[in-house]
C-alpha positions as CSV (number, residue, x, y, z in Angstrom):
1,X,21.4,31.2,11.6
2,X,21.9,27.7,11.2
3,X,22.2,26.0,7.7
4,X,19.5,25.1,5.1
5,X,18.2,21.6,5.8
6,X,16.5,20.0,2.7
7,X,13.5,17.0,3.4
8,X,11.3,15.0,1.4
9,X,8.3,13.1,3.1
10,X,5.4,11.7,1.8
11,X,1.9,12.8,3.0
12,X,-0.9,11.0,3.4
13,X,-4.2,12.8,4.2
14,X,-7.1,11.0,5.3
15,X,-10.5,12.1,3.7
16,X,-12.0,14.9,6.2
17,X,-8.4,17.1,5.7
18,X,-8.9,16.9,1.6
19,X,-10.8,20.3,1.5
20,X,-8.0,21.8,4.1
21,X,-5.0,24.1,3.3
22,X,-2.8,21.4,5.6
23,X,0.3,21.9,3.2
24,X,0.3,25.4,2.5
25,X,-0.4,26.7,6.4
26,X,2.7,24.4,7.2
27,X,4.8,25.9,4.3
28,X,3.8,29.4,5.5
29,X,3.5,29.4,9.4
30,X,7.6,27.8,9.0
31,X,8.4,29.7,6.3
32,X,9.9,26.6,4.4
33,X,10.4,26.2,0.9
34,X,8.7,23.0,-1.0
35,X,8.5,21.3,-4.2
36,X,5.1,18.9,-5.0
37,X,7.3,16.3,-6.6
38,X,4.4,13.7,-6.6
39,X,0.5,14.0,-5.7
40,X,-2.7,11.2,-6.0
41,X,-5.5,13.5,-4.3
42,X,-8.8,11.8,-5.2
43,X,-11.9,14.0,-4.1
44,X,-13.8,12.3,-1.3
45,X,-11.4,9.5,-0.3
46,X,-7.9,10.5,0.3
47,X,-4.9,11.9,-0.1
48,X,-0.8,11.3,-0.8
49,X,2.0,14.0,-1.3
50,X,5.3,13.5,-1.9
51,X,6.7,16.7,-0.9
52,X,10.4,18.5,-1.1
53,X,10.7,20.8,2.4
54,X,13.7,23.1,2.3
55,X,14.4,26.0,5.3
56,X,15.6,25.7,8.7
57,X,16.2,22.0,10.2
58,X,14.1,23.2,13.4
59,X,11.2,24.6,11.1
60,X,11.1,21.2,8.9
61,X,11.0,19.6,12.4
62,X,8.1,21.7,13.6
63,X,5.9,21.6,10.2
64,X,5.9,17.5,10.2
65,X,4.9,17.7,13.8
66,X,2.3,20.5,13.0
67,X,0.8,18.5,10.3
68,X,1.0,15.5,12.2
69,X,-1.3,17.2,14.4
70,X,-3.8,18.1,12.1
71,X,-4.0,14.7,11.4
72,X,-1.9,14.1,8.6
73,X,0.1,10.6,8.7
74,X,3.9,11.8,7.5
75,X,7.0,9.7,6.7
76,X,10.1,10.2,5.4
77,X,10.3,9.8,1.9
78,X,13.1,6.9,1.9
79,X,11.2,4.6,4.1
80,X,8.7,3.9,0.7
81,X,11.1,3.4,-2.4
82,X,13.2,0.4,-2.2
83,X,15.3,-2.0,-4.0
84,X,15.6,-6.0,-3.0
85,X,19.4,-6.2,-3.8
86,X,19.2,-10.1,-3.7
87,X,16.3,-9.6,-6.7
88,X,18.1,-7.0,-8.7
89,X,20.3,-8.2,-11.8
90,X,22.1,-5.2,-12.4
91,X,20.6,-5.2,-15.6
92,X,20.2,-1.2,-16.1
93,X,16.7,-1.0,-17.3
94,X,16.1,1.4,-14.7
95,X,18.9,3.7,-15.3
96,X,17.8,5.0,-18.4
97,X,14.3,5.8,-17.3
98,X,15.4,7.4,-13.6
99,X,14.5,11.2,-14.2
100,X,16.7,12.2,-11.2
101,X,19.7,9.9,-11.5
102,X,18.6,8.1,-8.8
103,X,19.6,5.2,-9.9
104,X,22.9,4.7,-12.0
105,X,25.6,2.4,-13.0
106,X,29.0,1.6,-11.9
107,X,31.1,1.3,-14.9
108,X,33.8,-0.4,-13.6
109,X,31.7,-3.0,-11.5
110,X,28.6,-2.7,-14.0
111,X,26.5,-2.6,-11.0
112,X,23.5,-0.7,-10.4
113,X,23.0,1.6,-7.2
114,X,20.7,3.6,-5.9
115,X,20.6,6.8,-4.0
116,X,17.5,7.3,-2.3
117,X,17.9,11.4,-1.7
118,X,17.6,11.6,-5.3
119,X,14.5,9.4,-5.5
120,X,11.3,11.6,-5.7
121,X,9.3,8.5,-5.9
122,X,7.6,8.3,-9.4
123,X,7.4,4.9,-9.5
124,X,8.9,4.5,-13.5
125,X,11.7,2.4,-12.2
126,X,9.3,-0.3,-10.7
127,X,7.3,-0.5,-14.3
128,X,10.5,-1.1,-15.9
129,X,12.1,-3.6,-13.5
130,X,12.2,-7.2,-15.1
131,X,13.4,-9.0,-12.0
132,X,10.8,-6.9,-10.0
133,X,13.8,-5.9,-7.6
134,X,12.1,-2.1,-7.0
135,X,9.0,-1.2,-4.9
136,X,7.2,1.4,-3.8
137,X,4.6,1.1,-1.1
138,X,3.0,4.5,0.4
């Protein structure tokens, strides 16, 4: 047995999969583990998960593919939160508002970093940004 691998994507499901059980077939037929750590489903339009897969690496691997199948657009999670480091101050406002630690302070250089596997994308750190050095884009 090989050891626990640990993903987070984000899921975006067009209109026609909205009434589907895309997420929880995947989670079952690879018997993975998964956290909803952010959801916009709108009835009739679309869809977007942000979703926490833990379980074999081989049976992450074959749910994305599975769900990609079904028609479901998936990305890894880190390709959508970003900070412009040439925009970014250091200034810390985003620190205290980070509900993961995510983002957090060198106290010896007082600079600002960011670890993306901690992100779960909720977006507070762009509201709070005064040089606008964070984005998000799903």
């Amino acid at each position: 047995m090989s050891e626990m691998a640990e993903s987070r994507v984000v899921l975006h499901f067009p209109k026609k999969l909205l009434d589907q059980p895309v997420t929880s077939t995947a989670v079952e037929k690879f018997h993975l583990r998964f956290n909803i750590l952010r959801a916009d489903i709108t009835q009739d339009q679309e869809g977007l998960m942000v979703l926490g897969l833990v379980g074999e690496p081989e049976d992450i691997e074959g749910a994305v593919q599975w769900m990609r199948e079904q028609g479901v657009a998936v990305q890894p999670l880190d390709q959508d939160v970003v900070r412009d480091e040439e925009r970014c101050t250091h200034c810390g406002a985003c620190i205290v508002v980070c509900p993961t630690g995510a983002l957090s302070m060198d106290l010896e250089s007082r600079e600002v970093s960011f670890d993306a596997e901690k992100c779960v994308a909720c977006g507070i750190c762009v509201d709070v940004c005064p040089p606008r050095a964070m984005s998000i884009s799903f």
